[in-house]
Rosetta silent file (secondary structure, phi, psi, omega in degrees, C-alpha in Angstrom):
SEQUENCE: XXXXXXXXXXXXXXXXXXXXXXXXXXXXXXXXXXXXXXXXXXXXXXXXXXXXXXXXXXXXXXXXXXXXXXXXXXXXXXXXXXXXXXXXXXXXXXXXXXXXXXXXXXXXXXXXXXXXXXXXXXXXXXXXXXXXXXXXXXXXXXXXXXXXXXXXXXXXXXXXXXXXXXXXXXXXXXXXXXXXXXXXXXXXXXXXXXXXXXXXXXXXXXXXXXXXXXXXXXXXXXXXXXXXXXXXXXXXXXXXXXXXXX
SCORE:     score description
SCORE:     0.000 S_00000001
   1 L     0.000  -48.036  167.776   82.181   85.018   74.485 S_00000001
   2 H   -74.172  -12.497  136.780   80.416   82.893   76.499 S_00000001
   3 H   -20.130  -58.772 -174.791   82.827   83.715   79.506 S_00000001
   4 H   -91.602  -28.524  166.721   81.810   87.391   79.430 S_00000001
   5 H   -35.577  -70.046  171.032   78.034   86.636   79.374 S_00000001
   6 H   -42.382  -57.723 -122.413   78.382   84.408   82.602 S_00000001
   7 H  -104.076  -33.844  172.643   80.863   86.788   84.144 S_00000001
   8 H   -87.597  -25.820  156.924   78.430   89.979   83.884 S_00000001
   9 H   -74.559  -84.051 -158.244   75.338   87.931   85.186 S_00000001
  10 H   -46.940  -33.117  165.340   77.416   86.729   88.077 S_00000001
  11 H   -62.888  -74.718  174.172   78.421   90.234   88.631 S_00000001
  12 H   -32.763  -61.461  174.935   75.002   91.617   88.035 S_00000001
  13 H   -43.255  -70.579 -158.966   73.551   88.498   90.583 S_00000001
  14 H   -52.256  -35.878 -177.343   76.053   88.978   93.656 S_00000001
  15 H   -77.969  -62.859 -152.600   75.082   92.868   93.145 S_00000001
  16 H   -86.955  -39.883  171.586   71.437   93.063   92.725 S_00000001
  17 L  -106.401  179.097  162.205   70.546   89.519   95.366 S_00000001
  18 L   -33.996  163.038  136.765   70.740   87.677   98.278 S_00000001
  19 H   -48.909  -33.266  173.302   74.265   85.601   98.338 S_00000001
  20 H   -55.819  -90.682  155.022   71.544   82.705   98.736 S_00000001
  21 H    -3.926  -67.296  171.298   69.845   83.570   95.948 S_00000001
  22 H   -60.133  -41.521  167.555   72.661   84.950   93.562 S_00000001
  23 H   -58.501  -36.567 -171.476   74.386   81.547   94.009 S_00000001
  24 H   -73.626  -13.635 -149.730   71.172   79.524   93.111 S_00000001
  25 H  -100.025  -17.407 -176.427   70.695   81.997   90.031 S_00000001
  26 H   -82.353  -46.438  176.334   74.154   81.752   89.058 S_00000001
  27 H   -43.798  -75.828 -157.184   73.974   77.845   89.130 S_00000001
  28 H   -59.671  -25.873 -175.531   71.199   77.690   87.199 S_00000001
  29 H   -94.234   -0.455  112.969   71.891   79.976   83.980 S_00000001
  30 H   -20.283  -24.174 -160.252   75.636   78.110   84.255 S_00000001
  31 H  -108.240  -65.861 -169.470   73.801   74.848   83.549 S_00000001
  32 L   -54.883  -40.883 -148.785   71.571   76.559   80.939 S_00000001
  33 L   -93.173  -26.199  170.843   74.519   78.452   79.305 S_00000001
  34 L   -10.474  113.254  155.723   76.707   75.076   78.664 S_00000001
  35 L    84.123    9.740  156.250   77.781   74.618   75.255 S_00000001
  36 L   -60.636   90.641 -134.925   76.505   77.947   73.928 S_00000001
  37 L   -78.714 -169.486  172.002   77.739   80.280   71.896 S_00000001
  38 L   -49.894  -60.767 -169.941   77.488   84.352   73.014 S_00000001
  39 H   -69.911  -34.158 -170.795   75.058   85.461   70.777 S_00000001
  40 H   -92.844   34.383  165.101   72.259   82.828   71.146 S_00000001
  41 H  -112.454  -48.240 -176.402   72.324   83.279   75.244 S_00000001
  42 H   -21.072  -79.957 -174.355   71.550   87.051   74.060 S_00000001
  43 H   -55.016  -19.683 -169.449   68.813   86.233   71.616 S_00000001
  44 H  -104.693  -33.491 -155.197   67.292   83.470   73.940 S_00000001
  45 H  -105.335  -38.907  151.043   67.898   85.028   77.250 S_00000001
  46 L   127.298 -115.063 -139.426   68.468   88.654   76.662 S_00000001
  47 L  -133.871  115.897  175.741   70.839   91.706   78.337 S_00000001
  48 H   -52.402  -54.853 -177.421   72.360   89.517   81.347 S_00000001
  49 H   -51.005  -36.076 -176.882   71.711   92.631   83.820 S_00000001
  50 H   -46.816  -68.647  166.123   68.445   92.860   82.577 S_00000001
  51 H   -74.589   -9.987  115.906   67.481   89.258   83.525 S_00000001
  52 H   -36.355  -37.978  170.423   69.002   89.658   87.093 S_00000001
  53 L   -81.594   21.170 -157.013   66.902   92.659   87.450 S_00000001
  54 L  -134.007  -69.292 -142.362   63.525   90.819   86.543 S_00000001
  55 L  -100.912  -11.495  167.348   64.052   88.224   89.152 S_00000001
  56 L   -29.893  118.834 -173.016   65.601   90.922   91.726 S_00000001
  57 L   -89.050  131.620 -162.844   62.668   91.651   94.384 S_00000001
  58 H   -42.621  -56.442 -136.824   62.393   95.651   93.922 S_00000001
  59 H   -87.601  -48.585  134.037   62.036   96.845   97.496 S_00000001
  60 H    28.873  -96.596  156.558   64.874   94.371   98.498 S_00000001
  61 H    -7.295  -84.881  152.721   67.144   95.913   96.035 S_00000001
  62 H   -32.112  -46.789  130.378   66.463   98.908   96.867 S_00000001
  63 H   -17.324  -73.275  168.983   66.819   98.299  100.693 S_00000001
  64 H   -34.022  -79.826 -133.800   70.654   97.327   99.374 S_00000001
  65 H   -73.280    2.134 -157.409   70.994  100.514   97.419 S_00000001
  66 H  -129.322   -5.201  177.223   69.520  102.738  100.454 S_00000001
  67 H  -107.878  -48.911  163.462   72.261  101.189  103.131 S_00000001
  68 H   -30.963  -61.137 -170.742   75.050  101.375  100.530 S_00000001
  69 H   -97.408   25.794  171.256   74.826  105.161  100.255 S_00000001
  70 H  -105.595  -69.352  161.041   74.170  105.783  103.787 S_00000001
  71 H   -19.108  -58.431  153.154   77.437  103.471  104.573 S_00000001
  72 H   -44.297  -45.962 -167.054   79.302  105.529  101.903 S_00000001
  73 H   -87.429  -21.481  157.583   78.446  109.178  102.794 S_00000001
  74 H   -36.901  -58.344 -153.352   79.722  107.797  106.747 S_00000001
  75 H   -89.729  -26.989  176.621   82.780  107.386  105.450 S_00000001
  76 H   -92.530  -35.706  179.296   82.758  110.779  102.509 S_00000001
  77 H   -40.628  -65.113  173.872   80.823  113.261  104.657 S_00000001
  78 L   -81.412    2.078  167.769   83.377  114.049  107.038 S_00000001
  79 L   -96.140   10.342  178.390   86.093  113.956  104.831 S_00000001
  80 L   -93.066  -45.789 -160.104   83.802  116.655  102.533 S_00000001
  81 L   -88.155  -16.999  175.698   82.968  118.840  105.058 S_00000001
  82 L   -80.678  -29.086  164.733   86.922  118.882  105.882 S_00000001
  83 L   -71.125  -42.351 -156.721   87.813  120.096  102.241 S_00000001
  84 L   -91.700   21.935 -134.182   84.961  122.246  102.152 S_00000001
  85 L    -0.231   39.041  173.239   86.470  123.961  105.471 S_00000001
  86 L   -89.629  129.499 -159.384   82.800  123.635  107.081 S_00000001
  87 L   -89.971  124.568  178.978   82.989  123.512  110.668 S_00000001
  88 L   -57.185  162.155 -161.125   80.965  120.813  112.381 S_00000001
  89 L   -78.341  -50.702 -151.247   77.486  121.804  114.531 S_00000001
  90 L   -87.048  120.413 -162.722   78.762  118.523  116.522 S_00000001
  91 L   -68.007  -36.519  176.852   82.515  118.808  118.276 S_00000001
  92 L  -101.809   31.365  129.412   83.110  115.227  117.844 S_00000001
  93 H    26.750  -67.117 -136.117   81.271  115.099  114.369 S_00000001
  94 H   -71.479  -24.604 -162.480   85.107  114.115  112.531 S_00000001
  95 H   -87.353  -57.400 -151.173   84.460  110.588  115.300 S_00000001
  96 H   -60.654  -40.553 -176.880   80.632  109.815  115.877 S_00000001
  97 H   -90.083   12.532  157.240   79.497  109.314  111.512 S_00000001
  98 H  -102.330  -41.589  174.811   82.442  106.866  110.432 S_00000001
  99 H   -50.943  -50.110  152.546   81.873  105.539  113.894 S_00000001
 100 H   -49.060  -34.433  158.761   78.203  105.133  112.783 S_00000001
 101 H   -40.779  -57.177 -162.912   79.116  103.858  109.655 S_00000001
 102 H   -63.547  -15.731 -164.108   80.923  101.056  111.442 S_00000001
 103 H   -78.823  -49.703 -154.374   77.795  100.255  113.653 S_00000001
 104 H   -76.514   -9.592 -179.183   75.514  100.560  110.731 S_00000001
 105 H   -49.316  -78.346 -154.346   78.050   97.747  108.882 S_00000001
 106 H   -50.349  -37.608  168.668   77.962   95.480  111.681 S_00000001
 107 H   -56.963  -23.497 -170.783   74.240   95.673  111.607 S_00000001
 108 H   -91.977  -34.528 -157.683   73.535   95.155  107.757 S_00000001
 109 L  -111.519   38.789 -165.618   75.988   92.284  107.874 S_00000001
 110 L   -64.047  -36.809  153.198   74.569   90.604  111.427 S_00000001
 111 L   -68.159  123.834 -152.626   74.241   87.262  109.921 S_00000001
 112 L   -93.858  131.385  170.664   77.326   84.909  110.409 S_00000001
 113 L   -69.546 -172.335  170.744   77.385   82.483  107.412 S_00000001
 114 L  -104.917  163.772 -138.890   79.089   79.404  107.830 S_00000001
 115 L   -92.863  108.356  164.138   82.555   79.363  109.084 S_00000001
 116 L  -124.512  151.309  158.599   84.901   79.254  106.180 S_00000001
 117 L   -11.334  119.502  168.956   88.445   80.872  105.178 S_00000001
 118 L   -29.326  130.701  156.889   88.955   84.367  105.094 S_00000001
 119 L   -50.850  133.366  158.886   88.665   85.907  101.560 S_00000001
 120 L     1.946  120.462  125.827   91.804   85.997   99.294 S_00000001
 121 L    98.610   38.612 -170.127   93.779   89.120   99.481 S_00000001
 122 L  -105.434  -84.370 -172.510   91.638   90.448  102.493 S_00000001
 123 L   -62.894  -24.600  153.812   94.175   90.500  105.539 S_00000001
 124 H   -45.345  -43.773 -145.417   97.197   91.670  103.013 S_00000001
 125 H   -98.883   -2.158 -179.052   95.129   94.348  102.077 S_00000001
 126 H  -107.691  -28.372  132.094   94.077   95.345  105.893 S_00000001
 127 H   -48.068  -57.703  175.081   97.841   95.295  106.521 S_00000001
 128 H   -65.533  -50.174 -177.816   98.748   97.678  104.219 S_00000001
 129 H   -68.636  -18.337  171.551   96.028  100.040  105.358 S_00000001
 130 H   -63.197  -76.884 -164.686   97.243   99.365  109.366 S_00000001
 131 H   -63.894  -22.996  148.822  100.358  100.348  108.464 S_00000001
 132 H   -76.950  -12.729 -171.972   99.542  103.211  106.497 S_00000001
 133 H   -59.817  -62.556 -176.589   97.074  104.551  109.060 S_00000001
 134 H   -32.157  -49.561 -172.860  100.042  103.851  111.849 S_00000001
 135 H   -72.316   -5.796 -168.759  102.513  105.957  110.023 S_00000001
 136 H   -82.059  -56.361 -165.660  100.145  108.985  109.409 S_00000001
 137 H   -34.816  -64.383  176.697   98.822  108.648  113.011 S_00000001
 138 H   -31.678  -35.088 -167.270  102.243  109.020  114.229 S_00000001
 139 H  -105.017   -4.535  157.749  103.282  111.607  112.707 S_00000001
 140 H  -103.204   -6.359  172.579  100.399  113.795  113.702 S_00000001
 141 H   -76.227  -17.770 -159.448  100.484  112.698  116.961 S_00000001
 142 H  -113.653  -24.855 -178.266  104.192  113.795  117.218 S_00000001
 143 H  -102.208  -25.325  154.836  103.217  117.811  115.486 S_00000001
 144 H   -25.860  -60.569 -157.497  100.232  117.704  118.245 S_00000001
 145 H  -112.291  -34.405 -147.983  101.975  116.731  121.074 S_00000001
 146 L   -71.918  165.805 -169.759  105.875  117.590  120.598 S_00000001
 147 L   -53.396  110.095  158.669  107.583  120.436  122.788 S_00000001
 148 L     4.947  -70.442  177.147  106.159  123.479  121.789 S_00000001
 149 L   -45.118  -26.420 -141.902  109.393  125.074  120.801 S_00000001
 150 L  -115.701  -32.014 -175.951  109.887  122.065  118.560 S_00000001
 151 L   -47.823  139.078  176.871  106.524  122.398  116.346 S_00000001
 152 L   -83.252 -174.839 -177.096  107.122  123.306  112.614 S_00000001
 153 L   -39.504  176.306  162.208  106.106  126.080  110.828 S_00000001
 154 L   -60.235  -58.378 -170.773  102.587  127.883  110.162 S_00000001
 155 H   -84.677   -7.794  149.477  102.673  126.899  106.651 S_00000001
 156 H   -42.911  -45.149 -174.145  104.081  123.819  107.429 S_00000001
 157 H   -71.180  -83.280 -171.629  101.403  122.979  109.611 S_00000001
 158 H   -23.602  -41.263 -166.567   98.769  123.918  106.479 S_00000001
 159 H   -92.189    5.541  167.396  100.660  121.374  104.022 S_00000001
 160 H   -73.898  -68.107 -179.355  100.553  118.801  106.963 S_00000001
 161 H   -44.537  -82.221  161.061   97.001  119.290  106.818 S_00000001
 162 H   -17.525  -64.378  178.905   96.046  119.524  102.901 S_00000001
 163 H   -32.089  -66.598  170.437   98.652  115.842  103.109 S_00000001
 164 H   -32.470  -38.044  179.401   96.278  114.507  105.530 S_00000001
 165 H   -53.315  -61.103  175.210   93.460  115.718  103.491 S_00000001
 166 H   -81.230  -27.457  147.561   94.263  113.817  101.012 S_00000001
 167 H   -14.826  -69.749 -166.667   95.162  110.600  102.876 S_00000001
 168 H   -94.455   25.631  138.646   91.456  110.132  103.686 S_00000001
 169 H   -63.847  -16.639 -179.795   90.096  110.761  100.385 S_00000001
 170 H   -80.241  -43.634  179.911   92.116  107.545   99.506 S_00000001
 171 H   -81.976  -16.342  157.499   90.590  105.831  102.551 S_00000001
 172 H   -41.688  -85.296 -157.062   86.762  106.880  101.057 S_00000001
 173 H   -55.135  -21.126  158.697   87.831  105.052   98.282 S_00000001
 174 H   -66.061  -35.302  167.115   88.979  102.044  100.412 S_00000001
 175 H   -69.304  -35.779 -153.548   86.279  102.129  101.979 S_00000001
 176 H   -81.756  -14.643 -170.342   83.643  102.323   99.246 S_00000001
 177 H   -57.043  -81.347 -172.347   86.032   99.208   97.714 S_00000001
 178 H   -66.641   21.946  140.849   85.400   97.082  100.753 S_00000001
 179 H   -81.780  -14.023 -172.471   81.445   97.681  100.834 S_00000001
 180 H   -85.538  -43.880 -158.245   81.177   96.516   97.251 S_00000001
 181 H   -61.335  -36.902 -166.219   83.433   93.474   98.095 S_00000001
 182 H   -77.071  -32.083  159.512   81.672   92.753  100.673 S_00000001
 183 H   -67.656  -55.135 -155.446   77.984   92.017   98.673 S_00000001
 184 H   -86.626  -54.295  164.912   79.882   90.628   95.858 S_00000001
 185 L  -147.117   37.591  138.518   82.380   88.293   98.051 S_00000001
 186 L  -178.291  152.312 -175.386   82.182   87.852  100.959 S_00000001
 187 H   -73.154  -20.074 -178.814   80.467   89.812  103.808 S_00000001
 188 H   -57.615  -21.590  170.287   83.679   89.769  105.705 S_00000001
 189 H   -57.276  -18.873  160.966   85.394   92.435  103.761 S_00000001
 190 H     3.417  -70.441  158.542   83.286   94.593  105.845 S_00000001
 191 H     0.116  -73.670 -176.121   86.384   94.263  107.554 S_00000001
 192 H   -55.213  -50.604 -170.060   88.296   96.638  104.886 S_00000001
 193 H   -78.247  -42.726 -177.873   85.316   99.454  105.283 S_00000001
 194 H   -37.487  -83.259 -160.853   85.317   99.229  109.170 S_00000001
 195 H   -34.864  -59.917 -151.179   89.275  100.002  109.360 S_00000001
 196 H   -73.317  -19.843  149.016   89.119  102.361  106.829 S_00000001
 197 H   -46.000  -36.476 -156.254   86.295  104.328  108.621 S_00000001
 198 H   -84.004  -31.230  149.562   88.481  103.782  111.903 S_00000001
 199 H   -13.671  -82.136  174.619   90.747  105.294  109.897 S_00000001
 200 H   -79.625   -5.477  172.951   89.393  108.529  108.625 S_00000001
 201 H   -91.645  -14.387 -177.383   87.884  109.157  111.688 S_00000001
 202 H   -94.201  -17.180 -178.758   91.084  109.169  113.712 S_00000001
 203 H   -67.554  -15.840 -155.115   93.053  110.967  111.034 S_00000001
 204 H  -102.936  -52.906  179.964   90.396  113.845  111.017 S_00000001
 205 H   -41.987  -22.714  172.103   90.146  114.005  114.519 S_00000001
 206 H   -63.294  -41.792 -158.633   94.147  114.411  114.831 S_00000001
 207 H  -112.874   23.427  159.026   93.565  117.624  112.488 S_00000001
 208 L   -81.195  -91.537 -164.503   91.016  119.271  114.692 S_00000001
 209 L   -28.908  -23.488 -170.541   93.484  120.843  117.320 S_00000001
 210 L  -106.001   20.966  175.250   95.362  121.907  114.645 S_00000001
 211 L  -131.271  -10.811 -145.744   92.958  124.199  113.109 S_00000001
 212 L  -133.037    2.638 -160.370   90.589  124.872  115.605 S_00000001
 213 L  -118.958  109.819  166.037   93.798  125.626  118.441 S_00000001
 214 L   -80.398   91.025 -116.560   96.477  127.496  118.286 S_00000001
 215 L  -116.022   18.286  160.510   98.721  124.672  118.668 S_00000001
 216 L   -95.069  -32.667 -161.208  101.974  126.520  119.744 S_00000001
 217 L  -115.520  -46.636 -159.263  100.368  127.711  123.472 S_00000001
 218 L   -48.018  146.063 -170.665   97.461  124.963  123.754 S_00000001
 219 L  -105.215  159.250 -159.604   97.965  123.343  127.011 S_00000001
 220 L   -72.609   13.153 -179.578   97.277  119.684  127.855 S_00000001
 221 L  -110.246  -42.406  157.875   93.488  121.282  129.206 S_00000001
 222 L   -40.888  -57.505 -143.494   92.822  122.395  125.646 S_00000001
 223 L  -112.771   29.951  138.085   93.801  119.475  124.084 S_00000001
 224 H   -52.766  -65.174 -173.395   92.532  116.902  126.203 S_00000001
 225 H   -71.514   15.812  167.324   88.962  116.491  124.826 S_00000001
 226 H   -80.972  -70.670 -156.177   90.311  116.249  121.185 S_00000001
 227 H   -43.968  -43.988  162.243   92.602  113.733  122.422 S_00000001
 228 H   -36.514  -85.204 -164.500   89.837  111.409  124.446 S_00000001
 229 H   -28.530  -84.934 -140.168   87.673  111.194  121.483 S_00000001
 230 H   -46.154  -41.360 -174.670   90.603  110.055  119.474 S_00000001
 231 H   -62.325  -46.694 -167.910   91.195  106.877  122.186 S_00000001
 232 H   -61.679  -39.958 -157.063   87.732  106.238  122.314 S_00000001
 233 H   -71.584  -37.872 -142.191   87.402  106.408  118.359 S_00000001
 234 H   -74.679  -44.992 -153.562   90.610  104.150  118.175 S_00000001
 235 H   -58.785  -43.821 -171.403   89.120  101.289  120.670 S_00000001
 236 H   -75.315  -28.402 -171.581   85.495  101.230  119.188 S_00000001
 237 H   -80.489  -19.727 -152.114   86.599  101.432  115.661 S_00000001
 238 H   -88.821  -37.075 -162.139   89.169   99.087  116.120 S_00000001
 239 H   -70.518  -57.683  176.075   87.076   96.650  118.186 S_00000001
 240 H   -49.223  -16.437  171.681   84.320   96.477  115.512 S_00000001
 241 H   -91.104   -2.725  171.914   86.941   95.641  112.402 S_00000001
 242 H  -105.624   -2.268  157.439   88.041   92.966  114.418 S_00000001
 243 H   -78.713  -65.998 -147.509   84.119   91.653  115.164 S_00000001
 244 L   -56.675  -12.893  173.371   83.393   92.424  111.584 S_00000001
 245 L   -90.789   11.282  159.094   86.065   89.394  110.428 S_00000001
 246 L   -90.211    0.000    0.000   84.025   86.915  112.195 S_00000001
């Protein structure tokens, strides 16, 4: 019992403070909880979140919670407005807010700790997400680019998309994964939200030409400025998930 006390204040801490802070706060009601049963850390101490949010400084806090869901809607917005079929004001829109995201990351997170081991389970899990991003990329880069003659169907093309679609709702949720990991342990998972921004921005950008084109006759003068953005997307997104692991 006294297990889950600690383990929802340390959760509650890691969320709600500093790292500085959440470690000292963590310490101390460890040392305090020693030899305790469940119920009397209640009655003496109270509702664990409760007493993390009492020593929390508001506008702090708050500060957190106002970068979180600016970080998050980078990474849901342009995967929103592609299910909702709303066509952006901005033509490279699907690149420049996950690209922003990644900036606004690097920026939140500026201060380098001291140099220790990579989190657990980080680079497996950054690996998996390479390699699925590689195989989608590929395979829209190949119905994009392939000999005209050679392109599949109309409705083919649609269930390409809708596939795609759904791809980056799975990298939102990868993403929103590695922003929490990254307050709660370690800032480097960053790492995890970067990609998966670099991600959804190159996958959506891949599935402009093929709605906004008629992608049997476009000529390599159409579909050059999709096709920039997409390098440019890949270099900057790529170069900041591999600053964001320092």
């Amino acid at each position: 019992m006294k297990k889950d006390y600690i383990s929802r204040l340390r959760r509650a801490a890691r969320w709600m403070l500093s790292p500085e802070d959440a470690a000292e706060v963590i310490a101390d009601y460890e040392e305090m909880a020693a030899g305790r049963a469940d119920e009397e850390l209640l009655r003496d101490m109270g509702d664990p979140v409760q007493a993390v949010r009492q020593l929390a400084d508001e506008k702090t806090y708050r500060r957190w919670l106002l970068f979180f869901a600016a970080m998050a809607l980078c990474a849901a917005l342009p995967v929103l407005f592609r299910q909702l079929g709303v066509r952006p004001w901005y033509h490279d829109f699907y690149y420049a807010l996950p690209l922003a995201g990644c900036l606004l990351s690097a920026w939140f997170w500026r201060k380098r700790g001291a140099k220790s081991p990579l989190p657990k389970g980080l680079l497996p899990d950054m690996f998996v997400l390479l390699l699925a991003t590689a195989l989608v990329q590929g395979f829209l880069w190949w119905v994009v680019c392939y000999p005209f003659w050679e392109k599949p169907f109309p409705t083919r093309l649609a269930t390409i998309g809708r596939a795609s679609e759904c791809f980056c709702v799975l990298l939102v949720a990868v993403c929103v994964v590695g922003l929490v990991r990254a307050r709660m342990v370690d800032r480097r998972w960053r790492a995890l939200y970067a990609l998966g921004l670099t991600a959804i921005a190159l996958t959506l950008g891949l599935l402009q030409p093929l709605t906004a084109l008629d992608i049997y006759y476009a000529g390599p003068y159409q579909l050059a400025p999709y096709l920039t953005g997409w390098y440019i997307a890949a270099a900057v997104g790529l170069g900041l998930t591999g600053w964001s692991l320092c």
